[in-house]
C-alpha positions as CSV (number, residue, x, y, z in Angstrom):
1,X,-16.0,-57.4,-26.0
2,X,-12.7,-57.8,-23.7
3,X,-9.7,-55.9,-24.4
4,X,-6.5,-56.3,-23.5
5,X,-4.9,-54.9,-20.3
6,X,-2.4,-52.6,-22.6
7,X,-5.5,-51.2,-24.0
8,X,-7.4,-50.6,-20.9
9,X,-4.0,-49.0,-19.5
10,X,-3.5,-46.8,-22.2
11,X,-6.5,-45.7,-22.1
12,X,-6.4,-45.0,-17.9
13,X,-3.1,-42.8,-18.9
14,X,-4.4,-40.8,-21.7
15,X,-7.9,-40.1,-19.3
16,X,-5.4,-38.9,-15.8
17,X,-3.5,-36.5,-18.4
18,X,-7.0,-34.9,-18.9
19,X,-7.9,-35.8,-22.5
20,X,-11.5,-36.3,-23.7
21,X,-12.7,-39.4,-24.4
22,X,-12.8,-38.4,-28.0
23,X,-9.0,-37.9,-28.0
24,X,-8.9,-40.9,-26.5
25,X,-10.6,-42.8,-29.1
26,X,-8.3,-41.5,-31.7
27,X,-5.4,-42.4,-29.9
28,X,-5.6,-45.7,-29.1
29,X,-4.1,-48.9,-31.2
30,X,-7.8,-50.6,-31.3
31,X,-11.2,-49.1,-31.7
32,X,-12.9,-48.8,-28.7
33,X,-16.1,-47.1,-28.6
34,X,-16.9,-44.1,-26.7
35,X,-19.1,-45.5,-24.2
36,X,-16.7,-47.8,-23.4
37,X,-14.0,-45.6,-22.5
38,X,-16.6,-43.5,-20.4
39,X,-17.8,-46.4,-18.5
40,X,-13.7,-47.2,-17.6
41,X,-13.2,-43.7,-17.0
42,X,-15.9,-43.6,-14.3
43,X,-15.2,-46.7,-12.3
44,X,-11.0,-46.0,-12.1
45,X,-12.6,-42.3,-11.0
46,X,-15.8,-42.6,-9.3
47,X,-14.3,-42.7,-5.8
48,X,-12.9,-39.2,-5.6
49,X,-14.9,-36.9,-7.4
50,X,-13.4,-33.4,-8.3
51,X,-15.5,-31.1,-5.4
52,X,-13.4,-27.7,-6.6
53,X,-13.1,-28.3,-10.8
54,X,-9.1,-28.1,-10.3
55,X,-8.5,-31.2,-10.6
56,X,-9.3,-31.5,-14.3
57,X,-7.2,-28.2,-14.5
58,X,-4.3,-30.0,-13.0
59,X,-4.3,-32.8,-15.0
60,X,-4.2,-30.9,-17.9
61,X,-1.4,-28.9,-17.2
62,X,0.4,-31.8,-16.4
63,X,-0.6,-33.2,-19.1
64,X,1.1,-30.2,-21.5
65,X,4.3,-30.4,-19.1
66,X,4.9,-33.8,-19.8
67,X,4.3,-33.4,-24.2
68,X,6.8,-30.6,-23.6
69,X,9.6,-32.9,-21.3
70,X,9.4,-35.2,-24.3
71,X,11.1,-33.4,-26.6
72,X,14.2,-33.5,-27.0
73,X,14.6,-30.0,-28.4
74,X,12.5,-26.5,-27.2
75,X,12.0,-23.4,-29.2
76,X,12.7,-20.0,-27.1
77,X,8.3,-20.0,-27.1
78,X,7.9,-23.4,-26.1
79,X,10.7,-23.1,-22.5
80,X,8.6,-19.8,-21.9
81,X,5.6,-21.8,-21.9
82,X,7.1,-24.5,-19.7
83,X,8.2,-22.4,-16.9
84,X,4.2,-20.5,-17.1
85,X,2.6,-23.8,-17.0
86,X,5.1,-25.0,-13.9
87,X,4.4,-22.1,-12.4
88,X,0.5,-22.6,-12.5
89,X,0.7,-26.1,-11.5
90,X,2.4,-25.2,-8.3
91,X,0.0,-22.3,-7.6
92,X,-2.9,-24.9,-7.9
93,X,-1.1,-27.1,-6.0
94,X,-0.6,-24.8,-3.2
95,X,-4.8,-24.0,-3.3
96,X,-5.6,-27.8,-3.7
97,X,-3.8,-28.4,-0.3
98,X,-5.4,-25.8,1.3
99,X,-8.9,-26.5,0.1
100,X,-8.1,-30.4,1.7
101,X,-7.4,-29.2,4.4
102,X,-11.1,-27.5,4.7
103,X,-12.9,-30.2,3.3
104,X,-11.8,-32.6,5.8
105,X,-12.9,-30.3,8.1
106,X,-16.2,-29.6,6.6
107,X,-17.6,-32.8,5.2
108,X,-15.0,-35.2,7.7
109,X,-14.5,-37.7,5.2
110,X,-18.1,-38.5,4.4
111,X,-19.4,-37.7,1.1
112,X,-22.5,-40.1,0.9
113,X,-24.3,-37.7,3.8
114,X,-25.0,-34.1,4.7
115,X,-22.1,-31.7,4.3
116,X,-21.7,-30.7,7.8
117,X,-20.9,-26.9,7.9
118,X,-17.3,-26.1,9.5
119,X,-17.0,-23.4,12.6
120,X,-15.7,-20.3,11.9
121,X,-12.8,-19.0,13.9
122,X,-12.3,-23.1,14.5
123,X,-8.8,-24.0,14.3
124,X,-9.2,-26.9,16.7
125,X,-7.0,-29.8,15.8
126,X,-5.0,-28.4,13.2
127,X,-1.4,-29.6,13.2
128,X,0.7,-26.6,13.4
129,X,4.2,-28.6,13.6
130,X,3.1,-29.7,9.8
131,X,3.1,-26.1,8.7
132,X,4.4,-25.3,5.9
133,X,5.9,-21.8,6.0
134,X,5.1,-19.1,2.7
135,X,7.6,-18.1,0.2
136,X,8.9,-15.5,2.3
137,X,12.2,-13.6,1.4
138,X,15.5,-13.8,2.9
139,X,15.2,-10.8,4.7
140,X,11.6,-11.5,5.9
141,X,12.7,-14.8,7.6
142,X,15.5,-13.1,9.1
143,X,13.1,-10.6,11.2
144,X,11.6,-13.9,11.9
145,X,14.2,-15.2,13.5
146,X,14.5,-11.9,15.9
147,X,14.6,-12.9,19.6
148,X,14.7,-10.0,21.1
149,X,11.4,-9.0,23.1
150,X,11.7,-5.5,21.5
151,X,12.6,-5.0,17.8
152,X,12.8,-2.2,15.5
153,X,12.9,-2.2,11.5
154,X,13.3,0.9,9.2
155,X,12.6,-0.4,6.2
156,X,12.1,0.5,2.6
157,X,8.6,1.0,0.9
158,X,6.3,-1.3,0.3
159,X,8.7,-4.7,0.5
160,X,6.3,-6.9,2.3
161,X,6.4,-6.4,5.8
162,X,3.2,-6.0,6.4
163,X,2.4,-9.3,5.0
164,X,5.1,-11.1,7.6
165,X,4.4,-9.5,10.6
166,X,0.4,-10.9,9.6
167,X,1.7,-14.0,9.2
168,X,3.7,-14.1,12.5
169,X,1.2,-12.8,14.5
170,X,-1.6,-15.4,13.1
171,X,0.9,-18.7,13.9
172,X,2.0,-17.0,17.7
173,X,-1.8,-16.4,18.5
174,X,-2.4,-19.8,17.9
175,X,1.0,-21.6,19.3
176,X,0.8,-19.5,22.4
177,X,-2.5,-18.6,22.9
178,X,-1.2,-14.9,23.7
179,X,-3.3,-12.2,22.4
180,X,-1.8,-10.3,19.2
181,X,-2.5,-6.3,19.2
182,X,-2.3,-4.7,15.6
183,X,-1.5,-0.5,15.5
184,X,-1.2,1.3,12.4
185,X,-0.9,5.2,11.7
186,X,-4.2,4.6,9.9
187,X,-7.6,2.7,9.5
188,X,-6.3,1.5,6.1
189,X,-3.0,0.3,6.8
190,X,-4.5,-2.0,10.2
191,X,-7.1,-2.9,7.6
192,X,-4.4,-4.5,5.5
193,X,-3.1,-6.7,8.0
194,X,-6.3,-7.9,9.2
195,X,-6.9,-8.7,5.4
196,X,-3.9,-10.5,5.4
197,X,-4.6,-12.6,8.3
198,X,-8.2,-13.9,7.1
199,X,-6.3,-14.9,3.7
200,X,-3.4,-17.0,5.4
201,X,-6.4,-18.3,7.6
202,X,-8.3,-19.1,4.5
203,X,-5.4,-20.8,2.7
204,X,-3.2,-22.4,5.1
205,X,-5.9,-23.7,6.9
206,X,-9.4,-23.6,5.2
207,X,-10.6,-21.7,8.0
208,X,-12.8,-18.7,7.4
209,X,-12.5,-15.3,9.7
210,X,-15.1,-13.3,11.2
211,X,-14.6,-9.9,12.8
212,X,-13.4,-6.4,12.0
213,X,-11.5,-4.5,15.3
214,X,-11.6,-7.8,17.3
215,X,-11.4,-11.6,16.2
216,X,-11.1,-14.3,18.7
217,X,-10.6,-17.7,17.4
218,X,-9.9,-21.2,19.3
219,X,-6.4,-22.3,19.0
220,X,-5.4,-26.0,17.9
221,X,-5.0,-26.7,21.9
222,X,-8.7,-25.3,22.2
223,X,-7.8,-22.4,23.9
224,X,-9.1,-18.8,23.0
225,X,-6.9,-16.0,21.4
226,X,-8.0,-12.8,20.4
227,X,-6.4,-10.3,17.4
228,X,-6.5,-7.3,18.5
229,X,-6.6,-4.0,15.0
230,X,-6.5,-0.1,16.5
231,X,-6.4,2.8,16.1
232,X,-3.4,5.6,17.0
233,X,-6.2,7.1,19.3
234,X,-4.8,6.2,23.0
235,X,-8.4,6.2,24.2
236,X,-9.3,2.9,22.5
237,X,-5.8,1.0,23.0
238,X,-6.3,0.5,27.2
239,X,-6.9,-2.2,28.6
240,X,-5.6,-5.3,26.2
241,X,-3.0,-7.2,26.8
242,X,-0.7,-9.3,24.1
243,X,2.3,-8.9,21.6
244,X,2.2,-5.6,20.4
245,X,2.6,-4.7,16.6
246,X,3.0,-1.2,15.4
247,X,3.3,-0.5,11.9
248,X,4.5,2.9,9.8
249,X,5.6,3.8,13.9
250,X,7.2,6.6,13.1
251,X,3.9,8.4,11.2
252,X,2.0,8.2,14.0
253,X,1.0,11.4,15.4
254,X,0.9,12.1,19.6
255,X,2.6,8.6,19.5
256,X,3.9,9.8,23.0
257,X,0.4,9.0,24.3
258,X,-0.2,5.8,22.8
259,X,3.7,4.6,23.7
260,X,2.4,4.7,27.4
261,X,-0.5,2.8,26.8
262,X,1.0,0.2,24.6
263,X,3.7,-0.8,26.5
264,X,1.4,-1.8,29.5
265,X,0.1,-4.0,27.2
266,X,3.4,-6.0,26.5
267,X,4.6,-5.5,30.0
268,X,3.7,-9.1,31.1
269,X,6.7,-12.1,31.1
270,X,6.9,-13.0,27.3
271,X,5.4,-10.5,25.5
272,X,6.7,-8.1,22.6
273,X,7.1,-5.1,21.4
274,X,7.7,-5.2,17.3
275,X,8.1,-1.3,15.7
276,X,7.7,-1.5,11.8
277,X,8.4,1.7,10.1
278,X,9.6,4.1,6.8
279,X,11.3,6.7,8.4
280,X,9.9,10.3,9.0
281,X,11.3,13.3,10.4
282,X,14.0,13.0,12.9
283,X,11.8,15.5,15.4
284,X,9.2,12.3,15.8
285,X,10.2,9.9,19.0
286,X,10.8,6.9,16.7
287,X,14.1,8.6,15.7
288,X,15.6,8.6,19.0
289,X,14.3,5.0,19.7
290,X,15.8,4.1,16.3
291,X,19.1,5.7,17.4
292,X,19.1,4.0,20.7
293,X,19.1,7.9,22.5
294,X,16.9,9.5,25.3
295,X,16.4,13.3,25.0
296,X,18.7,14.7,25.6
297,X,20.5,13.0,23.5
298,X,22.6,10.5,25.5
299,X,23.1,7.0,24.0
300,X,20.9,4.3,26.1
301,X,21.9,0.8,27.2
302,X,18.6,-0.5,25.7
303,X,18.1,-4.3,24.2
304,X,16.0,-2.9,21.3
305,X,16.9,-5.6,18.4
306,X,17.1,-3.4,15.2
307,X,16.9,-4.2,11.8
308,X,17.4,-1.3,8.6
309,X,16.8,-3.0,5.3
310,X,16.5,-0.5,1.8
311,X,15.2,-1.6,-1.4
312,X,18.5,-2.4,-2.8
313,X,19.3,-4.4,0.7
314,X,15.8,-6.1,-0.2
315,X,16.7,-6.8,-3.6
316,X,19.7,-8.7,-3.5
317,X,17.7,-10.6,-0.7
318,X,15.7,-12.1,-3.4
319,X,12.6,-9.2,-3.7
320,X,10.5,-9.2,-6.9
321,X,7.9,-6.8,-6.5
322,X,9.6,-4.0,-8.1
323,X,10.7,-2.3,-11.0
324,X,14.7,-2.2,-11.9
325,X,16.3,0.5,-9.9
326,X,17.8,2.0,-12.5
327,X,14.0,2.7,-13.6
328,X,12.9,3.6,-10.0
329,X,15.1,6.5,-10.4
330,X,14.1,7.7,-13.5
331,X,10.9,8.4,-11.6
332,X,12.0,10.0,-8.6
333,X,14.0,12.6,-8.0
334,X,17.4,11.4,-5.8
335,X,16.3,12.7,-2.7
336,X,12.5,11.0,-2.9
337,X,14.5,8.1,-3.5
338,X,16.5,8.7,-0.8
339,X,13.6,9.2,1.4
340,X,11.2,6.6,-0.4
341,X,13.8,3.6,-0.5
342,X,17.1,4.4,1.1
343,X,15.5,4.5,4.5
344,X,16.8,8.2,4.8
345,X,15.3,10.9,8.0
346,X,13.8,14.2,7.1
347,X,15.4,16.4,9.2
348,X,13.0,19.1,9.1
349,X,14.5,21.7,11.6
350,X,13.5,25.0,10.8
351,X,10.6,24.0,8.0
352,X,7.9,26.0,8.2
353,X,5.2,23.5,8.0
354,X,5.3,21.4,11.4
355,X,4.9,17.1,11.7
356,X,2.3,17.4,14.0
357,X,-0.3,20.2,12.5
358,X,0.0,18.5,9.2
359,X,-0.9,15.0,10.6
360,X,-4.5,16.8,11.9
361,X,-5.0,17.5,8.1
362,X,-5.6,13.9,7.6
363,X,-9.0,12.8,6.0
364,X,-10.7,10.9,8.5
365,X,-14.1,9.0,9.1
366,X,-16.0,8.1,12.1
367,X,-16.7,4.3,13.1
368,X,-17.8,2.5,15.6
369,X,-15.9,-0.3,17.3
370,X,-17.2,-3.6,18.2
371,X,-17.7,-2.8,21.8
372,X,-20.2,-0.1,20.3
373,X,-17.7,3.5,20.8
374,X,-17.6,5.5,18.7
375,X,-13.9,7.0,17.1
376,X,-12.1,9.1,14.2
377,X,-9.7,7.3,11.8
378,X,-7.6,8.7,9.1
379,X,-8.1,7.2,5.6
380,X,-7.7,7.5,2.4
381,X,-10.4,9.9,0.7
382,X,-12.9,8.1,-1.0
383,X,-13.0,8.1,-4.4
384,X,-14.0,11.2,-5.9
385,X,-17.0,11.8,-7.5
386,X,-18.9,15.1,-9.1
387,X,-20.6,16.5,-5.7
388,X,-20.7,20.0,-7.3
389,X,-18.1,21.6,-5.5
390,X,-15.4,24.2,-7.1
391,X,-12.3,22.7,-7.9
392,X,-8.7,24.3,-8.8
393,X,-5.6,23.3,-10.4
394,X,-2.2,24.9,-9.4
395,X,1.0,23.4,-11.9
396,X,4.7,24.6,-11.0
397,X,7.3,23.1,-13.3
398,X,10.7,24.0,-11.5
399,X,10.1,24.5,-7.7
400,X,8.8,27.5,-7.5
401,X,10.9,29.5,-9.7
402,X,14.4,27.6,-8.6
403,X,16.3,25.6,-9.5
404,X,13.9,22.5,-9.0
405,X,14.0,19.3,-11.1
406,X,10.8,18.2,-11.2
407,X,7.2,20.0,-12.0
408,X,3.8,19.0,-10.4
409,X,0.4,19.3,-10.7
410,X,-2.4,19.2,-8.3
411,X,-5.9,19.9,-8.0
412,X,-7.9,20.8,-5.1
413,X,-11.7,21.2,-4.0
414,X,-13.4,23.9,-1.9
415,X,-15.4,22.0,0.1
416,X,-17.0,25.1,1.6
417,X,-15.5,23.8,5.5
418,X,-12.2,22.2,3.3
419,X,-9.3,22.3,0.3
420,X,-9.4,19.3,-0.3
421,X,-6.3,17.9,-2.1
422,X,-8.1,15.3,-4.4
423,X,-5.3,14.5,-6.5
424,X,-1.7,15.4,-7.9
425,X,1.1,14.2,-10.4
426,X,4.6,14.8,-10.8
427,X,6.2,15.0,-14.0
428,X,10.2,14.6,-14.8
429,X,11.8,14.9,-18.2
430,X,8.7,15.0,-20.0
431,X,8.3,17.4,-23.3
432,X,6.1,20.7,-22.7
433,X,3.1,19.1,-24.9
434,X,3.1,16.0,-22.9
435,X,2.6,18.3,-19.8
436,X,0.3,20.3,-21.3
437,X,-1.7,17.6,-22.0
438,X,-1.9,15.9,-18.7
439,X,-3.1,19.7,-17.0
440,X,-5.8,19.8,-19.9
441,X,-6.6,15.8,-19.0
442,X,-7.2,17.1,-15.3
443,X,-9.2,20.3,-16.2
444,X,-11.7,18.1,-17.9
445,X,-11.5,14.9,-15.6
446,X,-11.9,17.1,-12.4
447,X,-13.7,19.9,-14.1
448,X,-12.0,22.7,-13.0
449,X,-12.8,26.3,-12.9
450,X,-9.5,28.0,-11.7
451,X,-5.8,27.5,-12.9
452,X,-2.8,29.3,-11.4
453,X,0.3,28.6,-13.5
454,X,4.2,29.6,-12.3
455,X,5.2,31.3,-15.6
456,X,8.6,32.1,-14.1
457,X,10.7,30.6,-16.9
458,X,10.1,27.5,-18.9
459,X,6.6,27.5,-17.4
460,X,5.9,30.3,-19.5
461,X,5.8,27.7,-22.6
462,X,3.1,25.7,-20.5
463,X,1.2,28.9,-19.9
464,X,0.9,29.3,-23.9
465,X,-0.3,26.1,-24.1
466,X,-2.6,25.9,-21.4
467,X,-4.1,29.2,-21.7
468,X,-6.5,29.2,-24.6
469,X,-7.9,25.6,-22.8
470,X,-11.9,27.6,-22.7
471,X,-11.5,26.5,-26.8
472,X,-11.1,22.5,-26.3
473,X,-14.8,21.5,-27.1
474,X,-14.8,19.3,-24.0
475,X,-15.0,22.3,-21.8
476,X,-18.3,23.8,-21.7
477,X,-17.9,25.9,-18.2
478,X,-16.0,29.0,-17.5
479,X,-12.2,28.7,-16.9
480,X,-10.0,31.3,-15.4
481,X,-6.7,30.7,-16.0
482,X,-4.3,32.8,-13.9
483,X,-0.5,33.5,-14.9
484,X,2.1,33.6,-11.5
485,X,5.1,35.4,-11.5
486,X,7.0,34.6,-9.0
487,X,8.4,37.7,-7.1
488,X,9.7,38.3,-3.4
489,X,5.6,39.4,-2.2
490,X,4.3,36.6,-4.4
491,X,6.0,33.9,-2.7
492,X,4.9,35.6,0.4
493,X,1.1,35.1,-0.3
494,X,1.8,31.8,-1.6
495,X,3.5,30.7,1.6
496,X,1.8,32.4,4.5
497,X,-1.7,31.9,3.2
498,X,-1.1,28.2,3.0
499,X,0.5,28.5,6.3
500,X,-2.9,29.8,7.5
501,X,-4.8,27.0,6.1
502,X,-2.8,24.8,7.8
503,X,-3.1,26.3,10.9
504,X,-6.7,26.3,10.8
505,X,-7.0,22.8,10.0
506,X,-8.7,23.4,7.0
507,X,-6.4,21.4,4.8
508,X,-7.6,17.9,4.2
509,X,-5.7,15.0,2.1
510,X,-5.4,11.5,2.1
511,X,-3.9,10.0,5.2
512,X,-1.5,7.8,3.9
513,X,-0.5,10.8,1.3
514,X,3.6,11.0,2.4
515,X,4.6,12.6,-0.6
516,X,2.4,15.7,0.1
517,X,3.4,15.7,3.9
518,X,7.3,15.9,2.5
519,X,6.8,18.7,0.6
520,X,5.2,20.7,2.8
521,X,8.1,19.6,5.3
522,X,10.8,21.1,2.5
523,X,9.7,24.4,2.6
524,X,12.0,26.6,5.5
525,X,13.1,30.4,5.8
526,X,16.0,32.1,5.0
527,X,17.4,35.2,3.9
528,X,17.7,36.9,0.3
529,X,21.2,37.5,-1.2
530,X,21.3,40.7,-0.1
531,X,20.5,39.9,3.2
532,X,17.7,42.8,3.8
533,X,14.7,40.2,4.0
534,X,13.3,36.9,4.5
535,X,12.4,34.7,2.1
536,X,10.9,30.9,1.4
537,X,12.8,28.2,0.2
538,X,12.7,24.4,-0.8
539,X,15.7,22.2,1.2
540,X,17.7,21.0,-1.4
541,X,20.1,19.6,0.8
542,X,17.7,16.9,2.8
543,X,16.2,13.7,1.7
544,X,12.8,15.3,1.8
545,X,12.1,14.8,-1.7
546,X,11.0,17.7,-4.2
547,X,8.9,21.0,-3.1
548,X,7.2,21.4,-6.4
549,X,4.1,19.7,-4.9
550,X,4.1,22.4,-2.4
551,X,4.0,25.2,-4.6
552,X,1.6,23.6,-6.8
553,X,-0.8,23.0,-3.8
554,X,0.0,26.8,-3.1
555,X,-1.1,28.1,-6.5
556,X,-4.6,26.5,-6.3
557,X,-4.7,27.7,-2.4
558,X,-4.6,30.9,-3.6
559,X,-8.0,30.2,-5.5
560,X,-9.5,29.9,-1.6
561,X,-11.7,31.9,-0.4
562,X,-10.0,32.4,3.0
563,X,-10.9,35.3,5.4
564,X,-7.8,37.3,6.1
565,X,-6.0,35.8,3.4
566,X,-3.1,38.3,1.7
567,X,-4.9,37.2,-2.1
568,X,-7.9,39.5,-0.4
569,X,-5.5,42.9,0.1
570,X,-4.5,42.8,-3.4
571,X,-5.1,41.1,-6.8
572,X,-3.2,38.7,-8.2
573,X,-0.3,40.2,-10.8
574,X,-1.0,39.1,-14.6
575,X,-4.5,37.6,-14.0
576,X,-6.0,36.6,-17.3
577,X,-9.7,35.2,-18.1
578,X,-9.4,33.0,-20.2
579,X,-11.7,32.5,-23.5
């Protein structure tokens, strides 16, 4: 039977919006039976077929777009359901042009034959002057636009530079053919720009990335460039030569050391330097090269371009990664957020605890290079699992006995050679049940054997609540719960013995653990009221952040079995068993 060009047309619409053939049928002014419609459907499609499956997802959702732009009216659930399904169509937009861009590579327009496999690390004839740049904010194509051949951002947490300075360093390597050289201040943090790199290569491209410490790829122009990820040992960052990245600069221990070596590598004609940073303590040499000062102080005619940009800077700027301000600091104290997002320096002059001795705590792991050497990272600590090993909780809910404003909680784990800080929380405004609660929560998650609670004021309410914990029938070991009153010789022990496992390098956390590192920082001398002796206190006048970490760390430190430790000399005041 012949139909009618209408009919055939209609029924060509209906099939590119992604209906069935069955809603087809049904929607069509004359019968038409189902084979029919399949065997149109397949000759108007049979050139192209759908390789990835998101075709038939595209058409869809552009089919549900267009029901929805013809009505004349929307409810508040149908416009929310418009601007999801734009949004998804763009995002498999994005992926179907990047997948093209592969598959022309891989089967090279033949789809009758063999797929012939593409070459890893191939970027050979790529158009890079048809590049299409990422959604990046205003602030991240401003450093973009940085000409100087040294630059330096301070920069809030976590507001994406990471992901540019990737995405720079992929499109120089292969424009200029110079080498691109990756630091971090740990194995983790150079991981995530490496990461970064293979998925821009991936999706931009189609290309696929091999490698782990080295990848060498062939540029557009067939030429050879090599990415470069290190470590902050000096040892294994001679000999290369390229534009030099650092990230999170200014938490790299000994970064004297490495300084010398890395700028040999930039010191060819038209290479950079790029420093990418949160701030740390004004004691580490990233705050005079911040400041623009040798050191002695004295203001230098450098050309250093710098850049500061805080969360609220990044914000207006068009950021969307994080929570309402207003919220933010409901969950920090001012000074973290000072510290965490105002792009505020410790200044840690006179703290007991010292940058450089707490930067050796760091967890770290050996691995071996792909030139075969062997070297130590810092990492995060893997996630924990029941090895058998003791573990303690300390809580302090004011600071120690002052006038803090937060309380914390943290457990540790004697690994014989270790404390191990395997976890912590901080808790603001919340009720005394609610804190209760979360200590219990750890106890069992963790189980531990030893509590030290500060019962110096309202932390005597969380000592009631806490201490008959041997009766919760998810506790089948022995707890001892011990009571701290904070005293003048208490805060002694507390202080100097942690002091000592410091020293000793027997501390151990995770390496990209700042919080912990700026408590300990907080913590400096001074004298009583009446002047007659010397006592420890939390700086509440720096951007440091809250010390109640510290003395929560120091209450289950005091659970350590460490020779020569003051807890040895005498007994802890008020200690209970409990159950």
């Amino acid at each position: 039977m012949t139909y009618q060009n209408d009919v055939r047309d209609e029924a060509k619409t209906l099939y590119e919006s992604g209906q069935t053939v069955e809603e087809i049928q049904k929607k069509l002014k004359v019968p038409v039976p189902l084979r029919t419609i399949r065997a149109w459907r397949k000759k108007d499609k049979g050139e192209e077929p759908d390789r990835n499956g998101w075709g038939l997802v595209m058409t869809r959702l552009a089919r549900d777009v267009t029901q929805l732009m013809d009505k004349e009216k929307w409810t508040e659930d149908e416009e929310k359901r418009f601007n999801i399904l734009t949004d998804k169509l763009e995002q498999f937009r994005i992926r179907q042009e990047a997948f093209d861009i592969k598959q022309r590579k891989i089967f090279e327009g033949d789809f009758s034959g063999k797929k012939k496999r593409g070459k890893k690390n191939d970027f050979t004839g790529i158009d890079l002057n048809a590049l299409k740049t990422p959604d990046f904010f205003a602030y991240q194509l401003k450093f973009l636009d940085m000409k100087e051949e040294v630059r330096f951002v301070l920069k809030s947490r976590q507001i994406g530079f990471s992901y540019v300075i990737a995405w720079e360093g992929l499109i120089t390597g292969l424009k200029t053919g110079i080498n691109q050289i990756f630091i971090s201040a740990s194995k983790n943090q150079v991981g995530t720009i490496r990461k970064y790199i293979k998925q821009f290569a991936r999706e931009f491209f189609g290309v696929d990335l091999t490698g782990k410490d080295e990848i060498t790829v062939i540029t557009p122009d067939e030429k050879e460039v090599t990415f470069y990820f290190l470590s902050t040992n000096s040892n294994t960052t001679q000999g290369y030569n390229g534009d030099l990245y650092i990230d999170e600069f200014c938490w790299i221990p000994k970064v004297n050391d490495i300084l010398d070596t890395a700028k040999a590598m930039s010191s060819h004609l038209n290479r950079r330097i790029t420093y990418i940073s949160t701030p740390s303590v004004k004691t580490h040499p990233g705050y005079l090269i911040w400041k623009g000062l040798d050191e002695k102080g004295k203001k230098l005619k450098d050309k250093i371009g710098r850049m500061k940009i805080t969360l609220k800077q990044a914000i207006k700027q068009g950021c969307t990664l994080f929570k309402p301000i207003k919220e933010l600091r409901e969950i920090f104290t001012p000074r973290q957020f000072k510290f965490l997002y105002e792009c505020k320096w410790i200044d840690n002059a006179g703290s007991i605890f010292k940058m450089e001795d707490l930067e050796v705590c760091a967890y770290k792991e050996k691995y071996k290079n792909d030139d075969g050497h062997y070297a130590w990272e810092p990492v995060d600590l893997p996630e924990y699992k029941d090895e058998g090993f003791e573990n303690y909780l300390g809580y302090d809910p004011n600071g120690g006995g002052e006038d803090g404003d937060n309380a914390s909680c943290a457990v540790g784990s004697n690994r014989i050679d270790k404390l191990r800080i395997i976890d912590h929380k901080s808790f603001n405004n919340a009720s005394v049940d609610w804190q209760a609660g979360q200590i219990k929560r750890m106890v069992v998650e963790y189980r531990v054997k030893n509590i030290g609670i500060d019962t110096t004021g309202v932390g005597l309410s969380i000592w009631n609540k806490v201490k008959d914990i041997q009766q919760d029938p998810r506790i089948t070991w022995r707890i001892n719960v011990v009571p701290i009153n904070y005293t003048w010789e208490m805060k002694q022990k507390l202080v100097l013995d942690l002091e000592q496992i410091v020293s000793r390098k027997i501390l151990e956390f995770s390496a990209s653990d700042q919080e912990l590192i700026n408590a300990f920082l907080a913590i400096k001398t001074t004298a009583t009221k009446s002047g007659g002796k010397t006592t420890f206190v939390a700086d509440r006048k720096s951007s440091i952040g809250h010390a109640d970490l510290f003395w929560a760390v120091s209450h289950l430190a005091s659970f350590f079995p460490l020779k020569d430790s003051l807890f040895n000399q005498a007994p802890l005041p008020g200690g209970a068993m409990s159950g």
